[in-house]
PDB file with SEQRES, HELIX, SHEET and CRYST1 records, atoms N, CA, C and O in Angstrom:
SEQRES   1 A   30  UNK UNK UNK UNK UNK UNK UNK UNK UNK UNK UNK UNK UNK          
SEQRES   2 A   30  UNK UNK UNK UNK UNK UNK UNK UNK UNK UNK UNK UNK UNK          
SEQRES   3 A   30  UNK UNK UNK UNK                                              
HELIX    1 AA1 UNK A    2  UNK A   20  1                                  19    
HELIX    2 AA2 UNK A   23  UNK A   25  5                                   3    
CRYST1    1.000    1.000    1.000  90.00  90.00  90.00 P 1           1          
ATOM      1  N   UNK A   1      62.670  95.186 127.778  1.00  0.00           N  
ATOM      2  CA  UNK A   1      63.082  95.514 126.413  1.00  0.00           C  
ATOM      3  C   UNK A   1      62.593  94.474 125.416  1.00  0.00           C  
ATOM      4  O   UNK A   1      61.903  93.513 125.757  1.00  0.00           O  
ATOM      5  N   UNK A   2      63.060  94.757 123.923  1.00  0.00           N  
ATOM      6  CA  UNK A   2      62.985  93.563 123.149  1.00  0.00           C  
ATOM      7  C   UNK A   2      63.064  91.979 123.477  1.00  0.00           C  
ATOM      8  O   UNK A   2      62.165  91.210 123.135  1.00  0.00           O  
ATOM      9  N   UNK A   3      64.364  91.516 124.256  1.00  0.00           N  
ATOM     10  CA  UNK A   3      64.596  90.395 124.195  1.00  0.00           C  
ATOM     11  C   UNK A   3      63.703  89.686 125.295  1.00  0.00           C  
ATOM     12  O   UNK A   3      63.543  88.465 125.300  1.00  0.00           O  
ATOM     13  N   UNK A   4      62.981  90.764 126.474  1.00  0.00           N  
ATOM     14  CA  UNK A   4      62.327  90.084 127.768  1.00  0.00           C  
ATOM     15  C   UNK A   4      61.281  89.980 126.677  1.00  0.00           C  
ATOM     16  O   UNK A   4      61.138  88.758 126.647  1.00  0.00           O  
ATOM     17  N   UNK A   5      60.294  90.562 125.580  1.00  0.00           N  
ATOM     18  CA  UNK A   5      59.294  90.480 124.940  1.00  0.00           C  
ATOM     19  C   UNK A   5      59.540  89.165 124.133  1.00  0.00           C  
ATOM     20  O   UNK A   5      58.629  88.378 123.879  1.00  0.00           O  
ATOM     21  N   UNK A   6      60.627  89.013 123.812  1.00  0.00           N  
ATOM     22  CA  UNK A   6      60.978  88.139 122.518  1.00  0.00           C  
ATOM     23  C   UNK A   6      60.741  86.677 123.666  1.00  0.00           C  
ATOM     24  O   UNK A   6      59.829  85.908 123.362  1.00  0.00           O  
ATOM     25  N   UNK A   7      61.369  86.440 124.621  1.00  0.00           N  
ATOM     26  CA  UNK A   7      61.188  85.230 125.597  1.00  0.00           C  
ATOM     27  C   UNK A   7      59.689  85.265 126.136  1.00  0.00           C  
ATOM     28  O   UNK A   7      59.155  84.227 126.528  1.00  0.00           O  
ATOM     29  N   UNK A   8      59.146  86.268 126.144  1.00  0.00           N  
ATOM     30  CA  UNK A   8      57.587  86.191 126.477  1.00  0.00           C  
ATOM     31  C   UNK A   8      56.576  85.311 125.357  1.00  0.00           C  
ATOM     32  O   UNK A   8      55.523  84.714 125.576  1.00  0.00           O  
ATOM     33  N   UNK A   9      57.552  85.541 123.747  1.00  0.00           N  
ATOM     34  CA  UNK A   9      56.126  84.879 122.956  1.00  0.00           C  
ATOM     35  C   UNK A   9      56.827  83.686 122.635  1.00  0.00           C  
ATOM     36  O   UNK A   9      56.362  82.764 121.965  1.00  0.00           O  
ATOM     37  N   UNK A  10      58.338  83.750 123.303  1.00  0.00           N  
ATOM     38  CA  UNK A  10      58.503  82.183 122.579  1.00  0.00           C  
ATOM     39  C   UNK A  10      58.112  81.171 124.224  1.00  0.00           C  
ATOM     40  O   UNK A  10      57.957  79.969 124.006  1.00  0.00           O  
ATOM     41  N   UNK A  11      57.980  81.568 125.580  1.00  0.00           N  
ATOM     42  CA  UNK A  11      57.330  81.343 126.324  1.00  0.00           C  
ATOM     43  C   UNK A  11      55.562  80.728 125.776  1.00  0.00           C  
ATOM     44  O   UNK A  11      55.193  79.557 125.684  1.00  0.00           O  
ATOM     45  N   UNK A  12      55.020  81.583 125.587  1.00  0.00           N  
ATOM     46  CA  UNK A  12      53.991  81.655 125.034  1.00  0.00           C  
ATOM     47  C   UNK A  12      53.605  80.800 124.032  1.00  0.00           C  
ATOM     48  O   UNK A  12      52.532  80.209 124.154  1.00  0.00           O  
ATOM     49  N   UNK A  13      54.605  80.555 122.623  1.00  0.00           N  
ATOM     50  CA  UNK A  13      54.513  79.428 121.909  1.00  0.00           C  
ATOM     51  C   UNK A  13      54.537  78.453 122.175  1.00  0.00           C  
ATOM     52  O   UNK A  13      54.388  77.557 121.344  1.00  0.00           O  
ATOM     53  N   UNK A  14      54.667  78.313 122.998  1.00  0.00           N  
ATOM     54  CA  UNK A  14      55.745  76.886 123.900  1.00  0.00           C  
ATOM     55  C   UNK A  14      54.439  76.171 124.220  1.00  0.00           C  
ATOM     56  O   UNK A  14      54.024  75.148 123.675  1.00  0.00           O  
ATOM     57  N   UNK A  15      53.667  77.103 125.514  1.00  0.00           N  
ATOM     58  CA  UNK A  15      52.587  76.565 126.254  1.00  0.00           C  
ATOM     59  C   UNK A  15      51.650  76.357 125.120  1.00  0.00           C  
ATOM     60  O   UNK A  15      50.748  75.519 125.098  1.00  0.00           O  
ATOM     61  N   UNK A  16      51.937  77.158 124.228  1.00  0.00           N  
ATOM     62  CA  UNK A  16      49.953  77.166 123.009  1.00  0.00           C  
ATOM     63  C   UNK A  16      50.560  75.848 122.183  1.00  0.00           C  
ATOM     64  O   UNK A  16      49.943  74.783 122.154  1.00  0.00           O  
ATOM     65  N   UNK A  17      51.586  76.007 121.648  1.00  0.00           N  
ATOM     66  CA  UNK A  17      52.323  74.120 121.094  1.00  0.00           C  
ATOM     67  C   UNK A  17      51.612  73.220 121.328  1.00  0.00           C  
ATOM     68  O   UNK A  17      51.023  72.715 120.372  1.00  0.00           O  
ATOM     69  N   UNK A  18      51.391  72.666 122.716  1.00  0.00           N  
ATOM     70  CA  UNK A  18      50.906  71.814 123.676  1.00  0.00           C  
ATOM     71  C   UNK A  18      49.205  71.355 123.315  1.00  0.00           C  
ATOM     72  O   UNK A  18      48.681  70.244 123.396  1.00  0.00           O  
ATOM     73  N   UNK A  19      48.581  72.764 122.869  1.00  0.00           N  
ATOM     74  CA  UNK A  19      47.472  72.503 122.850  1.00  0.00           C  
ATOM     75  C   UNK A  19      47.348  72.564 121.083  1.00  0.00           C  
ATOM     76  O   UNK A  19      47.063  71.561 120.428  1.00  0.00           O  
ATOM     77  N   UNK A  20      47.629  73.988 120.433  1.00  0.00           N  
ATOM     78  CA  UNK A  20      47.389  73.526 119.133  1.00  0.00           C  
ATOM     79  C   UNK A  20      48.295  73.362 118.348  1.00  0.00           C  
ATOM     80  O   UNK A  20      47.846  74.461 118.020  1.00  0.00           O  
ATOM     81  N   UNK A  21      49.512  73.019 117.382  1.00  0.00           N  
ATOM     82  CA  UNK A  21      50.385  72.825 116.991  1.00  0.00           C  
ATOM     83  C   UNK A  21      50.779  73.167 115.525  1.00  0.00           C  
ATOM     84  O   UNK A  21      51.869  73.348 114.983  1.00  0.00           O  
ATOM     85  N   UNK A  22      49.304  73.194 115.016  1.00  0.00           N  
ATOM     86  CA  UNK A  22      49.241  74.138 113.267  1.00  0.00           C  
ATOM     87  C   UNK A  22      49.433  75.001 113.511  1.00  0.00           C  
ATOM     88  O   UNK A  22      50.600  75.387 113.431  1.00  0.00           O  
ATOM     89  N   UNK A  23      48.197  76.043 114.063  1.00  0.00           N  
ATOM     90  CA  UNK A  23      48.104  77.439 114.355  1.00  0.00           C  
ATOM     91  C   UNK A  23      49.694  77.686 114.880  1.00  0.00           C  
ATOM     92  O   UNK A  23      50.270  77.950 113.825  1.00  0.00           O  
ATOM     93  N   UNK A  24      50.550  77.730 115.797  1.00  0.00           N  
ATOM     94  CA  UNK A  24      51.518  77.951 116.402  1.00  0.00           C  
ATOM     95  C   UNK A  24      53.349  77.672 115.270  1.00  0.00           C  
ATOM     96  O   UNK A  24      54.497  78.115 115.298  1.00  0.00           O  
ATOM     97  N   UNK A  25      52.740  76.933 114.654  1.00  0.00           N  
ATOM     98  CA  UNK A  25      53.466  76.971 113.590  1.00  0.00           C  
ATOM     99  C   UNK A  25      53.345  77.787 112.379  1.00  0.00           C  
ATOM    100  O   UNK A  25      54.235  77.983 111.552  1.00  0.00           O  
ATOM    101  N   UNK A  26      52.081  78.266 112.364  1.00  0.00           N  
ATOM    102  CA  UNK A  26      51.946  79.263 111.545  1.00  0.00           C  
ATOM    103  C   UNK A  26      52.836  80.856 112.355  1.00  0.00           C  
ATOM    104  O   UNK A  26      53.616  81.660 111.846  1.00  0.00           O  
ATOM    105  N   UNK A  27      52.266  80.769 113.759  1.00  0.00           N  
ATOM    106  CA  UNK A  27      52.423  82.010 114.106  1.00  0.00           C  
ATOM    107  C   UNK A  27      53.837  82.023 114.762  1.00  0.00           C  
ATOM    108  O   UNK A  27      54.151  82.994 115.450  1.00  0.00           O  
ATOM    109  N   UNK A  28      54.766  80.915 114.567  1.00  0.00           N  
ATOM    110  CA  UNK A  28      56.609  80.851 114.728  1.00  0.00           C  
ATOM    111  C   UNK A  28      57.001  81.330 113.144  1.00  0.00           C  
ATOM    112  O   UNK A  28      58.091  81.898 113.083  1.00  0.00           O  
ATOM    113  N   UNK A  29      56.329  81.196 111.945  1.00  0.00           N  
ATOM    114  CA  UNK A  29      56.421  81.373 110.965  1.00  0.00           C  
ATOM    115  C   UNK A  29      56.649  82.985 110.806  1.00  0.00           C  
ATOM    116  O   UNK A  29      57.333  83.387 109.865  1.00  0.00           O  
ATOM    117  N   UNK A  30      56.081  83.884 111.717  1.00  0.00           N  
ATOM    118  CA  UNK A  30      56.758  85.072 111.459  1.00  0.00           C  
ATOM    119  C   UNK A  30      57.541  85.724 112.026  1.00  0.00           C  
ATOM    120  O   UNK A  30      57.966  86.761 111.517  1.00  0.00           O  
TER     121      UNK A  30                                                      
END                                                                             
């Protein structure tokens, strides 16, 4: 459902953080 998707991109933010930290703040921004 929603919330397994919703833990998938904040999963996802998590690991891309690590490497780029602008971009990923842009894309927590929406």
């Amino acid at each position: 459902g929603n919330l397994i998707k919703a833990i998938g991109i904040m999963l996802y933010n998590t690991l891309t953080r690590r490497r780029v930290r602008g971009s990923t703040e842009l894309a927590t921004a929406e």
